[in-house]
C-alpha positions as CSV (number, residue, x, y, z in Angstrom):
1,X,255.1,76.0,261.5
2,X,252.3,78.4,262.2
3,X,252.6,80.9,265.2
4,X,250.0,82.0,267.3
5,X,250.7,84.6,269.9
6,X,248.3,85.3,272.4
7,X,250.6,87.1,275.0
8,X,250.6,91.2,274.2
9,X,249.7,90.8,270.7
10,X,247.0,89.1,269.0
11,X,248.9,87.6,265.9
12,X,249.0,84.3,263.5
13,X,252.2,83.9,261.6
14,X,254.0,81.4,259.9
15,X,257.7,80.7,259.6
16,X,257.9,79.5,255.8
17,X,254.9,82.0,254.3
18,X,252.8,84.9,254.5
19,X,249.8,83.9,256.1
20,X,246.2,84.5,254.0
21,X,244.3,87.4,255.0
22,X,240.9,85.7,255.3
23,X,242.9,83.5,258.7
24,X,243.4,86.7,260.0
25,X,240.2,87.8,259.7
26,X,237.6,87.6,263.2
27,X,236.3,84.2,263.3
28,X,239.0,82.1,262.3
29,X,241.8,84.1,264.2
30,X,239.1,84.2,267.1
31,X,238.6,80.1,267.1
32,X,242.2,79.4,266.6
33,X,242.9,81.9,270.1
34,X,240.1,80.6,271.7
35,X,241.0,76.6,270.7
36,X,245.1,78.2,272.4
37,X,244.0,79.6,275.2
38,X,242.1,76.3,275.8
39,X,245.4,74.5,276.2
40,X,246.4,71.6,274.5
41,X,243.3,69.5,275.6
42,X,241.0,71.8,273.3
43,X,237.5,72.7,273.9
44,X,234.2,70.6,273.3
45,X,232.1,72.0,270.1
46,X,229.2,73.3,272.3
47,X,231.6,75.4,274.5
48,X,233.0,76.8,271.3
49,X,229.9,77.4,269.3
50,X,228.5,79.1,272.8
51,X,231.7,81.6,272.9
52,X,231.3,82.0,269.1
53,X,227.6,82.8,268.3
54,X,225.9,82.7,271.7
55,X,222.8,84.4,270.4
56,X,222.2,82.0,267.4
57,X,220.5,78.7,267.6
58,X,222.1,75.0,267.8
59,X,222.0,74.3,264.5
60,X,223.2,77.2,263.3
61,X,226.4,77.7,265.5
62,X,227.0,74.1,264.5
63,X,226.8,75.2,260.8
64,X,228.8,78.1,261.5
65,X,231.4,76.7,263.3
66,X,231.9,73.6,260.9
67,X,232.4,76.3,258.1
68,X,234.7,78.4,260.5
69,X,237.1,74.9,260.3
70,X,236.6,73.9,257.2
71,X,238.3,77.4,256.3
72,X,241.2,77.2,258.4
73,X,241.7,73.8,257.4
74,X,241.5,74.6,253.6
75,X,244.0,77.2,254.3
76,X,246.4,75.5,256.5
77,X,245.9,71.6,256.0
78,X,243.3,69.4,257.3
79,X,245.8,68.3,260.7
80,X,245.9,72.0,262.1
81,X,242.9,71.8,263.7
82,X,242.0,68.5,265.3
83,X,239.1,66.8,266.5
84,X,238.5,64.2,268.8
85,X,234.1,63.3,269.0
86,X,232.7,66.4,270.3
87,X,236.2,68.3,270.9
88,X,238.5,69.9,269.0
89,X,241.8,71.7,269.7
90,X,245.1,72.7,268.0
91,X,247.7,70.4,266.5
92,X,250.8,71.4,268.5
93,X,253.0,69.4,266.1
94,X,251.9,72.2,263.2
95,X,250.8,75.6,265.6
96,X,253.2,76.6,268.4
97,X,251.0,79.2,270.7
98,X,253.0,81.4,273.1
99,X,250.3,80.7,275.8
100,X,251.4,76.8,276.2
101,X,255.3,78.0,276.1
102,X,254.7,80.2,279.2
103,X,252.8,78.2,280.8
104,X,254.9,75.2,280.3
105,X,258.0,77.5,281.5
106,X,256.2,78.0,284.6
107,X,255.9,74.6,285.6
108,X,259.5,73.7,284.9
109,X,260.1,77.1,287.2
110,X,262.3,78.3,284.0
111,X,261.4,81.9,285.0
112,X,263.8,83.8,282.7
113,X,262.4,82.0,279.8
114,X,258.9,82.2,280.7
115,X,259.8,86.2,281.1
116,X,261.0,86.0,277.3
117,X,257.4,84.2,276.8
118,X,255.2,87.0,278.7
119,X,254.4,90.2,276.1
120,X,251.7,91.6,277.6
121,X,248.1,90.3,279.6
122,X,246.6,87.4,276.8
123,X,243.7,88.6,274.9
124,X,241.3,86.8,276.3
125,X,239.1,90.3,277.1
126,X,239.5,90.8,273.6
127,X,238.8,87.2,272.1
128,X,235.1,86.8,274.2
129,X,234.1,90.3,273.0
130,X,235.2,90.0,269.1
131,X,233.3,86.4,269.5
132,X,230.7,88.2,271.1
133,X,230.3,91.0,268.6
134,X,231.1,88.8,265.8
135,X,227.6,86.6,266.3
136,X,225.6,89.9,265.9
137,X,227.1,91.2,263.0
């Protein structure tokens, strides 16, 4: 199972192997936070592309984006990412996400877990401005 922790440190891991440098590398590490911190309903493509490459045009965020998945997908399997029409969003059955576990703690007011959960402020800051900076360079 894949690990993405979002809380205190930006991080992909995976429990069996060592995870491929190219996933680690901006876009793909910054979709898969992004498609996290989305929750577990996942984000529509346009929302994506426009937090991805919001200076480039349509069909080249599309383009971009479609090759962003079709990377992760190669690397992890074709289920870790899924999509549904226009959305996509994270298999939780293959990619547990630290975001969902805290969250979910919280709402079943299991405080000292979701404590054990908490790392640090999520990296959303981060995420938007690597996103950001990634569509200009």
């Amino acid at each position: 199972m894949l690990i993405l922790e979002l809380l205190g440190t930006l991080s992909l891991r995976d429990e069996t192997r060592p995870v491929p440098v190219a996933a680690q590398q901006k876009r793909p590490l910054g979709l898969l936070a992004i498609l996290g911190l989305a929750s577990r309903q996942g984000l529509s493509r346009d929302r994506i592309e426009a937090y991805l490459w919001p200076e480039s045009s349509g069909t080249r965020a599309q383009h971009s984006l479609d090759q962003t998945v079709y990377a992760i997908r190669h690397t992890f399997g074709s289920d870790v990412i899924l999509a549904t029409g226009r959305e996509l969003r994270l298999n939780p059955d293959l990619i547990q996400v630290d975001v969902w576990e805290f969250e979910q703690a919280i709402r079943a007011s299991q405080w000292t877990v979701a404590v054990g959960h908490y790392k640090g402020r999520s990296w959303t800051d981060f995420i938007l401005q690597t996103a950001t900076s990634s569509s200009r360079g």
